[in-house]
N, C-alpha and C positions, 0 to 999 in steps of 0.2 A: 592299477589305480582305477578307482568308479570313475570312469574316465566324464559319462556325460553326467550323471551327479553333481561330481566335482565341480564341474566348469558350470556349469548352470549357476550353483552357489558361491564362487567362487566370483563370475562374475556379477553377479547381483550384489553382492558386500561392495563392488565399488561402484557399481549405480545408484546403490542406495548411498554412500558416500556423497558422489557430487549430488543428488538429491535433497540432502540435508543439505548442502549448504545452499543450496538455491535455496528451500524454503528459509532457511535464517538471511537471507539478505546481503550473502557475504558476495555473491554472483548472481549478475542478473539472466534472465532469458538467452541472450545471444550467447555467450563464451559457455552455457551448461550444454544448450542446442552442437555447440562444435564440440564440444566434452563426448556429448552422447554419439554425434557422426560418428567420432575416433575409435570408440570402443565398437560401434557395430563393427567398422573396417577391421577392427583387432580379432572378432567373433570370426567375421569370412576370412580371413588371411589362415586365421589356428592351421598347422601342421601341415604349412600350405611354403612355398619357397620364397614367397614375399615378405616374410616375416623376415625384418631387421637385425643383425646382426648384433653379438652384444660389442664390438668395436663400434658400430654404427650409430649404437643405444648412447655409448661414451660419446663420439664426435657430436651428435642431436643437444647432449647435455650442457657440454662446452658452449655453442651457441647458444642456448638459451639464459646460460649464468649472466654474460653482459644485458641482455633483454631484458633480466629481471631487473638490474642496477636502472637503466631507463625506465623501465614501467617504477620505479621507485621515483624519482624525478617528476615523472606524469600524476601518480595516487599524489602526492605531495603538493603539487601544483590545484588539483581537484579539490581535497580537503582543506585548502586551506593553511598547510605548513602543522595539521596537525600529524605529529609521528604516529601515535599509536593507530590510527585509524589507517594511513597510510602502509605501515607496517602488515596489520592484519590481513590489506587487501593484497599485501605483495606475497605475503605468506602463503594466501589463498591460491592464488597464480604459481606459486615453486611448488605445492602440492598436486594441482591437477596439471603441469608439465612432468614431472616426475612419474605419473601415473601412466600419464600417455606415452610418454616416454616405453615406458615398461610393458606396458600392453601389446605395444607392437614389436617386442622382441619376442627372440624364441623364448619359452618361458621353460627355465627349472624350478627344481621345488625351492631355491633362494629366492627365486624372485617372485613366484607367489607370498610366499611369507611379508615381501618386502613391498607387496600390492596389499597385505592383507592390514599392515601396520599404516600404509597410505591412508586408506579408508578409514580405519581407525580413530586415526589424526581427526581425517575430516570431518568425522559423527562428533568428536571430543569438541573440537571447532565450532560446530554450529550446535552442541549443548549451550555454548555459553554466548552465544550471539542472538537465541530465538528465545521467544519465551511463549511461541505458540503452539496449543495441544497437537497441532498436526503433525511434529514431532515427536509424539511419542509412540505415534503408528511407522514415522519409520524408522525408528529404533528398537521397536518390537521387532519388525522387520529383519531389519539387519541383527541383530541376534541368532534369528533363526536362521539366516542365510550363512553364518560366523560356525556355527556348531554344525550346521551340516556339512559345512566343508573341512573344519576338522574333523570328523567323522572318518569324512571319505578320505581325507590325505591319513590318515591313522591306519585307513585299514588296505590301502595303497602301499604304503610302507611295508605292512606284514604279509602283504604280498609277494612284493620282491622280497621279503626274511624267507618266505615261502620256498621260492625258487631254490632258495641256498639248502635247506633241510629236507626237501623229499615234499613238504609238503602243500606245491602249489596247487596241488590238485582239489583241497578245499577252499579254493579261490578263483576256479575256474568260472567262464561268466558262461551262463546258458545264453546261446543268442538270440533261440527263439521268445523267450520273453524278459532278459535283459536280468535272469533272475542267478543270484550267488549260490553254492552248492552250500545247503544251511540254512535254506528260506531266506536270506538277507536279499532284500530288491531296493530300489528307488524309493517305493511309497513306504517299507518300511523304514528305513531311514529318516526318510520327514518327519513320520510319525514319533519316532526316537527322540529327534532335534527338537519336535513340537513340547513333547512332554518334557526333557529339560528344558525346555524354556519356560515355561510355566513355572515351574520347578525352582528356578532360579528368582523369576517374580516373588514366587510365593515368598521364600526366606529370604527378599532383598527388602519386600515392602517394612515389613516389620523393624527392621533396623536402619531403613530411613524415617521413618514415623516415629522410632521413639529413642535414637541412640541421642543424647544429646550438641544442644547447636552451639559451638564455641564462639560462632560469628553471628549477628543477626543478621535477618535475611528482608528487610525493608528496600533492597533496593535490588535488582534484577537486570542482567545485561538483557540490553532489546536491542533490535534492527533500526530504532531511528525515531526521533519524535516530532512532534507538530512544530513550526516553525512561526514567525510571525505571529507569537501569541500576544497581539496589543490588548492597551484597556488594564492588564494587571502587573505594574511596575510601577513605575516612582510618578508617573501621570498617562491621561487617555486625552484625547484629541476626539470633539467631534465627529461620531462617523465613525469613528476604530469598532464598533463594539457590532456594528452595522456589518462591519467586513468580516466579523468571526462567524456571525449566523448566517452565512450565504454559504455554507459545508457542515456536511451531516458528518463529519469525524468524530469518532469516541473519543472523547476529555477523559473519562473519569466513571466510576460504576461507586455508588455509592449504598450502603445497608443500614437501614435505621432498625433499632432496637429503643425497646424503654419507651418514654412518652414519646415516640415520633409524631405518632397518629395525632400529639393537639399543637404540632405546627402545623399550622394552615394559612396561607400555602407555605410547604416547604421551599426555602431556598439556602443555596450554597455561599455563604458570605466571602469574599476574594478579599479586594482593600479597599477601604474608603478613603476619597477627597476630597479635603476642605477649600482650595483654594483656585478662583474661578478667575482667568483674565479676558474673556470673552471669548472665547475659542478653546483653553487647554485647561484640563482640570490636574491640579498635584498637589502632592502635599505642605505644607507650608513649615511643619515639624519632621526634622530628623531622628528628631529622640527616638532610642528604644530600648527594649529591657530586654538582656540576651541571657534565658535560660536554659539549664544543663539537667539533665533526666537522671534519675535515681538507676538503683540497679535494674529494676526491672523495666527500664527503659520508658517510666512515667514522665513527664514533667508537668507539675503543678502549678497553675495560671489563676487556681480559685478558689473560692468557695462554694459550700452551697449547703442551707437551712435541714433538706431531708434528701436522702436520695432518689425518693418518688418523684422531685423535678429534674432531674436528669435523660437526657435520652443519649443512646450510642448512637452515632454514626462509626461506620468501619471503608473506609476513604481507599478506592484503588484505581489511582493515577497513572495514566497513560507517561509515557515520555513527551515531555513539553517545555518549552524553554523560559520556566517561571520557574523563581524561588516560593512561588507564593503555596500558601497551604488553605484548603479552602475545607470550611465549616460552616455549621447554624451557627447562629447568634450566641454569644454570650457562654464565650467557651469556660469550662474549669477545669479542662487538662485535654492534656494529649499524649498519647502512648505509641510509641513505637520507635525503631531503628532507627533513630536520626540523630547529629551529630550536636544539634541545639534546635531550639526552637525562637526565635524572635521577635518579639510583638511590637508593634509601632505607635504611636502616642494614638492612634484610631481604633486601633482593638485589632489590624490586620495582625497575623501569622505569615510567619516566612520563615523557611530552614534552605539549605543549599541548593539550588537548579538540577533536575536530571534531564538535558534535553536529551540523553540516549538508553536513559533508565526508568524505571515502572517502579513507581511508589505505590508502599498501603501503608496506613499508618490509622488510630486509633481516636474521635473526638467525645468527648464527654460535655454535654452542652447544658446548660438551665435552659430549661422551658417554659419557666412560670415568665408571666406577663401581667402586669395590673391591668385590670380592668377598666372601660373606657370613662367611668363613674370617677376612679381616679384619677385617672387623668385628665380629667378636667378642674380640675383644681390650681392650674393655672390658667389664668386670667388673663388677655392683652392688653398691654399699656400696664402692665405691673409685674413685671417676668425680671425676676434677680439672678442673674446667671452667674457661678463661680468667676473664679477669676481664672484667665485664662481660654475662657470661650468665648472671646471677641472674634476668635478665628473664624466663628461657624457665622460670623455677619457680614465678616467682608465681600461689597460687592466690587466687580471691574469696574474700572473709568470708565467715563463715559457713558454709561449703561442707559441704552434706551428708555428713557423716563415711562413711555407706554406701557410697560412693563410692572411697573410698579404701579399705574393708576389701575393697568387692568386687576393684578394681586387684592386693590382694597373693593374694586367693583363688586368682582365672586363673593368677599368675605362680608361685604355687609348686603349685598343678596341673600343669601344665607342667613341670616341672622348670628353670625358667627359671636361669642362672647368671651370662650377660650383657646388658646393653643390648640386642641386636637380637635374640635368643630371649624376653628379656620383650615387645619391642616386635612381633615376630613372633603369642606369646601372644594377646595381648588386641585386638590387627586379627583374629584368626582367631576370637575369641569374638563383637567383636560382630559379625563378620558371619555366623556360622551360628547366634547367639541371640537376633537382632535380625529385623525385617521391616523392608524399605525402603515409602517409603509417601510420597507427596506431600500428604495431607491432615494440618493440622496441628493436630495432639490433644493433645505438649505443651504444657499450661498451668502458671497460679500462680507463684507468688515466686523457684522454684526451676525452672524448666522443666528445666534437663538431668536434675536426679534425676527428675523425674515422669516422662522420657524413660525412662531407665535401670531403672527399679523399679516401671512404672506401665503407662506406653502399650506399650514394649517395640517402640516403631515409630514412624518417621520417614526425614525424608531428608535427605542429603551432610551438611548442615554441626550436626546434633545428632550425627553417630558422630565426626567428627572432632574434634567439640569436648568430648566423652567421652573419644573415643582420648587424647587432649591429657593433659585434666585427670587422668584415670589414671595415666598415666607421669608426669605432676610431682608428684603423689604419692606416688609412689614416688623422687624422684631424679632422674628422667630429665628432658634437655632437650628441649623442642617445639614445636612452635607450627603453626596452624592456616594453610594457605593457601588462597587460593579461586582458581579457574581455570574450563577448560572440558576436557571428554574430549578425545580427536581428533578425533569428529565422524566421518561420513558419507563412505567414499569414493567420488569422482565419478570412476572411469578414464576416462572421456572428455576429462577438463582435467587430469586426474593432479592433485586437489589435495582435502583435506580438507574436507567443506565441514560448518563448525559453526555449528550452530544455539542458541538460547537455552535450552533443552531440552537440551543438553549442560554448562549450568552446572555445575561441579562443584567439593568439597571435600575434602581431604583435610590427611595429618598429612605434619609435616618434624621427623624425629628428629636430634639435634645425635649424634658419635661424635667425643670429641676425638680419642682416638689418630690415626684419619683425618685429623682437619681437615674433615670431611665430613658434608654435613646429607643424610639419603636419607631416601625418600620413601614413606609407608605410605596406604594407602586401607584402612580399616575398615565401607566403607559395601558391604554384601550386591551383588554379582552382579548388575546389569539388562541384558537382553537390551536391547538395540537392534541395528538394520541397521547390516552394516558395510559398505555401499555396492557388494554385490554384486547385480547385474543382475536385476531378478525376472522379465523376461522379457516384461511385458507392455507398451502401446505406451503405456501412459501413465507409467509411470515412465520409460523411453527418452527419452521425447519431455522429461522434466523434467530431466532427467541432461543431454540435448544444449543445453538451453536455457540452464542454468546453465554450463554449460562454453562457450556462447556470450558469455552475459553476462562472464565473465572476462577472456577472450579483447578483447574490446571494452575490456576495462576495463585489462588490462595493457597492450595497445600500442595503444591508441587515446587511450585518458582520462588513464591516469596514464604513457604511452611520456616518458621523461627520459632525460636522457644515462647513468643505468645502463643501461638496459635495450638504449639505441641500443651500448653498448660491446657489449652481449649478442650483440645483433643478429649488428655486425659480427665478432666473435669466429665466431657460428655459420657466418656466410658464407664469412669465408676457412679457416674450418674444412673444409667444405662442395668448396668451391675448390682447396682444396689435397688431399683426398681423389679429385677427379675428375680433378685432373692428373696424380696417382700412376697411377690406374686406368688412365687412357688412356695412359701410359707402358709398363705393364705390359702391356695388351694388345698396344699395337704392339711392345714386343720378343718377344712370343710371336708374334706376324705373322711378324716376321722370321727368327725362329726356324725355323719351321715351310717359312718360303720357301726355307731354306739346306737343308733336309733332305725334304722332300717335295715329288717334282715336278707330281703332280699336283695339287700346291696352288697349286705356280707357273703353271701353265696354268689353273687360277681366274682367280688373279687378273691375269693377261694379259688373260681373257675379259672381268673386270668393268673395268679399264682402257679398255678399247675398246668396250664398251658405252658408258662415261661421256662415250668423246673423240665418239660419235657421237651420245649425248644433245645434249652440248653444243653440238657443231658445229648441229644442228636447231634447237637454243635459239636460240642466236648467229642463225642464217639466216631464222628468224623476226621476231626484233627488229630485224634490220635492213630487212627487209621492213616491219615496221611503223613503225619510224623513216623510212623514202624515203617510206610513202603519208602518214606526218603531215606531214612537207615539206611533197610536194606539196600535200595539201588547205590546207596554210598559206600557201602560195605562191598557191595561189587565191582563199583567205579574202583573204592580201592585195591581190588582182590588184582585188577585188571590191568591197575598201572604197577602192581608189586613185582610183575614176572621180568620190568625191566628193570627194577634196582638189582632185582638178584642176579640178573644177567651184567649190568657190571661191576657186580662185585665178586662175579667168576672170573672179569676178566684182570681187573686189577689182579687178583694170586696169581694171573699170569705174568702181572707187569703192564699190562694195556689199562690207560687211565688217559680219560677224555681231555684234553686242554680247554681250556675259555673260548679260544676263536672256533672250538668246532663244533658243528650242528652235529645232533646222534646217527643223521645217516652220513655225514663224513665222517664220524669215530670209525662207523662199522664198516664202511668202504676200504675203510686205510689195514684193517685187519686182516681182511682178506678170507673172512671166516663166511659160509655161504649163511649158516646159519644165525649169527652174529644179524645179518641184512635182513634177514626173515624175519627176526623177533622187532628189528628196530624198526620195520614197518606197519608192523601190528603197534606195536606203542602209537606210529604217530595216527593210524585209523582213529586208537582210541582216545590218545590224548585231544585231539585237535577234533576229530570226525565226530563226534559226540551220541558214539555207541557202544555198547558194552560188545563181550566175546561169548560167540556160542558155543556148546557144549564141546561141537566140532573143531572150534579152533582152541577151545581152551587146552585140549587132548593134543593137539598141533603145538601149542606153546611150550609144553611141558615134555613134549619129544623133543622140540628145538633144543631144550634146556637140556635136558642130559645128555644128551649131542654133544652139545657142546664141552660139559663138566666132561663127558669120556677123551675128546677130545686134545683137552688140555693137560687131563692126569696123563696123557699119551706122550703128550709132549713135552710135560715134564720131567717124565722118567727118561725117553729116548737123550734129552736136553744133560742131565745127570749121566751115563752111561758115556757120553761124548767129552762131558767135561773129565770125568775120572781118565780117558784113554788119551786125553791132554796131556794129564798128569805122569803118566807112562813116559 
């Protein structure tokens, strides 16, 4: 066997094993750190008298079966009494004992194989537990680690077949440079293992990219998602929205297509509530409309006048313990893998919770907005609201009357006359008489007046829920929504990427004469990055890293028959632009051939270059097509002298069995020449040389040796039987 080969790759399959699952999540630091001790110990002990017995291997295992039943008890106790996650981790733990187990026995080729299927497991394992690209460097890995060790156990094997037929001798190892007789070494090897791997990429990608998807793929196992996501659920509290921006955790990466560019500013709408008791905001309607998606996994929430007001967002959702589904404004569909979509009597979205899954899914949104001219066409003190928007008036008990008188102060300041110049008003007051501030100062019974008249500072959801309450004390309809800004842009993935720290709040003014709720932020100006390049290599490097991670994530983890329609759209797109091109250019060819002659004599000259390339191609491959003949025809001249050597020996009766190699046929014979010729076969067969002149002259003396041989003793054989018969 490729003794150190082998074992180099051999162990590497199951390093890169527990490695995989450490990057998915399934083990942390400590028990990979003791995973990895075991196996060095396992490297030093190799073909050392340390190495555990396989009675030893069994008694190790016995202990560790009740262990496992406890560590099931323990995962269970941790999770929460959830099984399958307790499961998983116990599963994880029977895999890498098993391993270690094995490692430090003496090993046969059984139990490699049965380390090799551990590993296995364990790459299969943390496929579906990780959904980040750092895995697919080491499953590249472990690939090439996989084939080179079958390799070597292959040609291990035919080694020892070696010993049996005569022919160990092209299998002997050179020691001085570790090299096979045959040019076969270490590096060549790799280099073998390398190219199939490749190899196998190559004709793997293809039939993942376009064999079709029976299941859609909107939803993705991960390692674990955000916790404590307040603010977007059935109400927010004061302050919640405060505790989500104090972590720069990725929410969510968003891609606008179509009008995005005339939202401004872009933001992600969460849920909106109407219903304030001085402290908690919720909703006051249950209602909602629960729809179900066509074949191609649309569901249709709209309308809309042209398609020029529509913009795409394309939504890819961290694991987070919200049902909620976050869009622009004023959605009229959404597309993707989900089981329903939900809308609540406020315009919120919501489909199923993934707090251990990674969602993408699809928004179509109206972009058109009336103008500020229109919307002033409503008036105060003459505002007719449907029926049923009483909700967007109610104030809490008791409500600090100061509150209301400061609301008509700003508005007739102002010279305020409609709806969207009052609402205009007092967004422009608190935000040039306010400080934004993430430490939270209001306190007591009343926290927004101590906001308002006290601290004079806070963040997103004390101005919006001031904005609010102002306008419905005045008349005005409103109500509080919670979302996130746009977030960070990444041009290297062209896609938004929002962080928890982009949590944000603001107001939704109702405007009957529109029909139309538009959208006020009263909360002060904060600089953040808007995802332009600073230049140095460490943001670079985190810009390119994220834009990888996406990229893995859209056509790798969540790739579904949207995205495969994407695909194939971009290609015959793609396809049909280089056929045009290359049309265009050959009728300017030809063009140019009709009106300029010395372009005709170009391309005369390039014609007859090509016919005399070719002619030299052609006259070489047929040259080397006649000498592989012939060396064929020699190869065959050279392996013929041993068919007909036993089928001299069959007329004698000597006919090979199954179990025997041709130098035990000829051994068993007892013929010297018999041993001679079935040496020269296995030179040639196996040593991958023809016979010289010299030995071909040698074979064919053996050969009729032998045939005298045997007419010799056929007759003597005859002569003996007849004096029987006497």
């Amino acid at each position: 066997m490729l003794e150190r080969p082998f074992k180099i790759s051999s162990y590497a399959m199951v390093l890169l094993g527990s490695v995989a699952l450490l990057l998915s999540g399934a083990i942390g630091w400590e028990l990979s750190l003791i995973f990895m001790a075991l196996l060095g110990i396992a490297i030093s002990f190799e073909g050392r008298r340390w190495q555990l017995s396989e009675r030893m291997g069994l008694l190790l295992l016995l202990i560790v079966l009740p262990l496992l039943y406890l560590d099931w008890r323990q995962q269970m106790a941790i999770v929460e009494g959830d099984e399958r996650a307790a499961g998983m981790r116990v599963l994880v733990h029977l895999l890498l004992s098993l391993s270690a187990i094995r490692l430090l026995q003496k090993k046969r080729n059984r139990d490699w194989i049965f380390l090799y299927l551990i590993s296995f497991f364990e790459v299969f394992l943390a496929a579906g537990l990780t959904t980040r690209p750092a895995f697919l460097a080491i499953f590249c890995l472990y690939i090439l680690a996989a084939l080179m060790a079958a390799i070597c156990f292959e040609l291990g094997s035919a080694k020892r077949r070696g010993w049996r037929d005569g022919t160990e001798l092209l299998y002997r190892m050179d020691r001085r440079g570790g090299r096979l007789l045959g040019g076969v070494n270490g590096w060549s090897l790799l280099a073998v293992a390398s190219a199939l791997s490749v190899l196998i990429f190559a004709l793997a990608l293809p039939i993942f990219f376009f064999v079709p998807r029976f299941e859609a793929g909107a939803f993705a196992r991960a390692g674990g998602g955000i916790a404590g996501f307040v603010g977007f659920a059935e109400g927010m509290r004061l302050g919640d929205i405060g505790r989500l921006q104090q972590s720069d955790r990725i929410v969510m990466r968003v891609r606008v297509e179509g009008g995005g560019q005339r939202l401004t500013p872009l933001r992600w709408r969460g849920v909106a509530l109407d219903r304030f008791d001085g402290t908690d905001w919720t909703r006051s309607s249950t209602a909602a409309l629960i729809v179900r998606g066509s074949e191609r996994n649309l569901f249709q929430l709209g309308t809309v006048e042209s398609l020029h007001q529509l913009t795409t967002e394309t939504f890819f959702l961290e694991p987070i313990d919200t049902s909620v589904l976050f869009a622009a404004p004023r959605v009229v569909a959404v597309q993707g893998a989900l089981p329903f979509v939900r809308v609540d009597a406020e315009g919120g979205l919501s489909s199923l919770a993934h707090p251990f899954e990674r969602l993408t899914y699809r928004v179509y949104s109206d972009v058109e907005e009336p103008d500020a001219q229109t919307l002033r066409a409503d008036k105060l003190g003459a505002l007719d609201y449907p029926a049923g928007y009483a909700r967007y008036l109610q104030l809490p008990a008791n409500l600090d009357p100061r509150i209301a008188a400061l609301a008509r102060t700003v508005i007739k300041q102002a010279g305020a006359q409609n709806v969207y110049d009052a609402a205009r008003a007092i967004e422009s007051y608190l935000q040039t008489n306010y400080r934004y501030s993430l430490e939270m100062r209001a306190s007591g019974p009343d926290p927004l007046a101590d906001f308002l008249f006290r601290v004079r500072a806070g963040h997103c959801e004390y101005f919006s829920s001031a904005m609010t309450i102002m306008l419905r004390t005045q008349g005005i309809a409103a109500r509080v929504v919670n979302g996130f800004k746009r977030g960070e842009y990444n041009d290297a993935a062209d896609v938004y990427v929002v962080r928890q720290r982009d949590a944000h709040s603001w107001v939704e003014v109702y405007f009957p004469t529109a029909n139309f709720w538009a959208s006020f932020d009263p909360t002060p100006f904060v600089p953040f990055q808007d995802g332009a390049p600073s230049g140095s290599w460490s943001s670079d490097l985190r810009k390119y890293a994220e834009a990888l991670d996406l990229l893995w994530w859209q056509y790798v983890i969540g790739y579904d028959q949207q995205e495969q329609r994407q695909l194939a759209r971009v290609l015959n797109r793609k396809l049909r632009n280089g056929r045009d091109d290359l049309a265009a250019w050959g009728d300017e060819v030809l063009r140019r051939m009709r009106t300029d002659a010395q372009a005709r004599r170009a391309l005369w000259m390039v014609v007859l270059l090509m016919f005399i390339a070719l002619a030299a191609f052609k006259g070489r491959g047929l040259l080397r097509i006649a000498r592989w003949w012939k060396a064929r025809r020699g190869e065959r001249t050279t392996i013929d002298f041993y068919d007909r050597m036993t089928k001299i020996l069959a007329q004698r009766g000597y006919k090979r069995t199954p179990h025997q190699t041709p130098l035990e046929f000829a051994a068993e014979i007892g013929m010297p020449e018999a041993v001679m010729l079935t040496r020269a076969y296995n030179r040639v067969r196996y040593g991958g040389r023809g016979l010289s002149a010299e030995e071909e002259a040698q074979v064919e003396n053996w050969l009729r040796r032998l045939e005298e041989e045997l007419v010799v003793g056929k007759g003597l054989s005859i002569i003996a039987a007849r004096r029987d018969l006497r």
